[in-house]
MARSEMAR-71148 format. One record per residue: z, x, y of N, C-alpha, C in turn; residue number from 0; residue in one letter. Coordinates in steps of 0.1 Angstrom, whole numbers, plus 2048, in hexadecimal, padded with zeros to 3 digits. Example, Ala and Ser with C-alpha at 12.3 -4.5 7.8 and 13.67 -1.06 7.14 Angstrom:
<rs>
((84E,884,7C7),(84E,87B,7D3),(84E,884,7DF),0,"a");
((847,880,7EA),(847,889,7F5),(84F,881,800),1,"s");
</rs>
This chain:
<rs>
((83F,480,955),(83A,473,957),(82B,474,959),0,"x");
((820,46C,955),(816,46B,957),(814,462,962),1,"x");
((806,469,969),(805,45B,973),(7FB,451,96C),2,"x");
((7FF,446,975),(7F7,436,972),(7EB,434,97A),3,"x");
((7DF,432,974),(7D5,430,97B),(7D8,422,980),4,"x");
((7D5,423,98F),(7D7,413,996),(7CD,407,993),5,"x");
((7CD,402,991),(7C4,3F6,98E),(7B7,3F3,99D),6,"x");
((7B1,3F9,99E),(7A5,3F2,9A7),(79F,3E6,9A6),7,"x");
((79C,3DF,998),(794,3D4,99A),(78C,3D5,98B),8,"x");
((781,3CE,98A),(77B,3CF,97E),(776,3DD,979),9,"x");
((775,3E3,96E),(76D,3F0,96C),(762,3E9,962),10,"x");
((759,3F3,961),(74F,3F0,957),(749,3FE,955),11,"x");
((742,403,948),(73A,40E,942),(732,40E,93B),12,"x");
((729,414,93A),(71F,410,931),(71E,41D,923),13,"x");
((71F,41A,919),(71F,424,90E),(712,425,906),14,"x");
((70F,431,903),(701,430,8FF),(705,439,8EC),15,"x");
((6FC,435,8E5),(706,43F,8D8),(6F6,442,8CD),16,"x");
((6F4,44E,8D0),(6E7,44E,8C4),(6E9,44F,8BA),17,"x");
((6E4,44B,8AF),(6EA,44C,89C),(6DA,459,898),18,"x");
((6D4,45B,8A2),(6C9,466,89B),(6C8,472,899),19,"x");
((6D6,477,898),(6D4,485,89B),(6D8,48D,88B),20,"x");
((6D3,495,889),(6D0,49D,87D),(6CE,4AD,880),21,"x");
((6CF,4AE,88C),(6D0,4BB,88B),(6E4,4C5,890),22,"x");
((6E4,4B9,88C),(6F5,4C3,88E),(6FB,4C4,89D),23,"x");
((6F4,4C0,8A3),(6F6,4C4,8B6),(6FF,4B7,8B9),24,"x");
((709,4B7,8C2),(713,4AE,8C4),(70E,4AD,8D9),25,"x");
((707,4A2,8D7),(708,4A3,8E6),(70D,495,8EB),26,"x");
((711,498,8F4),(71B,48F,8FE),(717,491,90E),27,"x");
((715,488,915),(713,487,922),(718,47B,926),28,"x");
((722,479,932),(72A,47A,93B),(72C,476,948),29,"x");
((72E,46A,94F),(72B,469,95A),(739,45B,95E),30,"x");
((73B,45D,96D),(743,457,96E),(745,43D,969),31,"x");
((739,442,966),(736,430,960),(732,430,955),32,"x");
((72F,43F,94B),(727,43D,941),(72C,448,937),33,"x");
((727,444,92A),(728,453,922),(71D,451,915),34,"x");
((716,459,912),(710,45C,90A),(712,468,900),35,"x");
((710,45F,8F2),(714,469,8E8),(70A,46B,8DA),36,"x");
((707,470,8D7),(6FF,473,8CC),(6F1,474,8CE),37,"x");
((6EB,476,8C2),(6DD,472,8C4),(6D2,47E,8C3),38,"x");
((6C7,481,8BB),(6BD,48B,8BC),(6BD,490,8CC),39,"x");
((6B2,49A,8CF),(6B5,49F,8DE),(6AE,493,8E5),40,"x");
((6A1,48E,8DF),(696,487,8E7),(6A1,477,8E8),41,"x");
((6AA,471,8E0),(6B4,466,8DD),(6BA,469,8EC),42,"x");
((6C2,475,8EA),(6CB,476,8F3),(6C4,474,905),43,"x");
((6BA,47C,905),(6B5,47E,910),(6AD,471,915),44,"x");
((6A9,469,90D),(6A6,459,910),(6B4,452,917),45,"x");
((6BD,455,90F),(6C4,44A,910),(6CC,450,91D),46,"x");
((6CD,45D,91F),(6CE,464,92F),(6C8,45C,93B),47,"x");
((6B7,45C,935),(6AF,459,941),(6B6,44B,940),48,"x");
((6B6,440,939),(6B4,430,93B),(6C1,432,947),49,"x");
((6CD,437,941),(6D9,434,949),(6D9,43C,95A),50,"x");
((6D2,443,95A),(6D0,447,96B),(6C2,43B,971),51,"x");
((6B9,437,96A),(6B5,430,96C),(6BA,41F,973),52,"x");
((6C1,41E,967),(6CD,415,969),(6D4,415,978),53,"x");
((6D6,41B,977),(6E3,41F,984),(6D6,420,993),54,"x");
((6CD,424,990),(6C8,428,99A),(6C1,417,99E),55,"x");
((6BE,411,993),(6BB,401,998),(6C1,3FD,9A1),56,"x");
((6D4,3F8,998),(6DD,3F5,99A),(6E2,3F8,9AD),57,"x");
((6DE,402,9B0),(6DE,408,9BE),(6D2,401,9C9),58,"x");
((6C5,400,9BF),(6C1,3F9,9CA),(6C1,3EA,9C7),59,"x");
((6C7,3E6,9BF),(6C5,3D6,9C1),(6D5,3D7,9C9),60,"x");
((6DA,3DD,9CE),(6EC,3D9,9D8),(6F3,3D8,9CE),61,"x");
((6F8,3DB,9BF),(6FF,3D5,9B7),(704,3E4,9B2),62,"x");
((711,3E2,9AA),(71B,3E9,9A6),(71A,3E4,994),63,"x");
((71A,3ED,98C),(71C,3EA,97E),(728,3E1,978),64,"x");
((733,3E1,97E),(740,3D2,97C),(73B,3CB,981),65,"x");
((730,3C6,98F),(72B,3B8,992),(721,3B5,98C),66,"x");
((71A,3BB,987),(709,3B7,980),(70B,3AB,977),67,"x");
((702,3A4,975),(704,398,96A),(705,3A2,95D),68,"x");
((702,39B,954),(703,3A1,946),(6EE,39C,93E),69,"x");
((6ED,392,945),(6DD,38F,945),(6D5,39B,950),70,"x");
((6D8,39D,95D),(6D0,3A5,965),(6D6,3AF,95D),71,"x");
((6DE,3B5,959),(6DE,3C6,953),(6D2,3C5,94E),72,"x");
((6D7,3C2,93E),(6CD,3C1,934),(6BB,3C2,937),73,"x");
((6BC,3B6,945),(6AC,3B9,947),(6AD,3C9,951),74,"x");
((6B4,3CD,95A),(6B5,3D8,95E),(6B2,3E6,950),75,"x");
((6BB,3E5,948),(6BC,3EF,93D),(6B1,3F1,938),76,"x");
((6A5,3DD,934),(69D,3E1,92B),(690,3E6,936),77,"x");
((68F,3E9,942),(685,3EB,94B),(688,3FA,94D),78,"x");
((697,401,94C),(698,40E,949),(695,418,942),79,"x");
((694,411,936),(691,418,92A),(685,420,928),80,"x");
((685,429,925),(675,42F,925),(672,42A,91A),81,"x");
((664,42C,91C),(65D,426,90E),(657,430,904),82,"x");
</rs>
């Protein structure tokens, strides 16, 4: 028998997916709210930084990624992002 994960409450994740990659390298990174997949190295490693960024906001505004609005993410996300 398999076990059942118990239901806690809302979940939420954030997926990140790069379409730039050309050199054959398959990377994937992994985190308990997130996953990122694809992408050239400099793709990948952007979209690394925005999402610890992310999280590291999300910590100090008191908030949890299932409560955040879906408008404060987005301005959260787009203030993460490196330029």
């Amino acid at each position: 028998m398999s076990k059942k994960r118990k239901a806690t409450g809302p979940r939420a994740a954030l997926l990140g997916l790069g379409l730039d990659h050309a050199d054959g390298h398959k990377r994937i990174t992994q985190g308990e709210q997130f996953a990122l997949v694809g992408g050239s190295a400099e793709t990948h490693e952007r979209m690394t930084e925005t999402v610890v960024k992310t999280f590291e906001e999300l910590k100090n505004r008191g908030k949890v990624l299932e409560n955040v609005e879906r408008q404060e993410l987005d301005e959260i996300l787009a203030k993460s992002t490196p330029r």
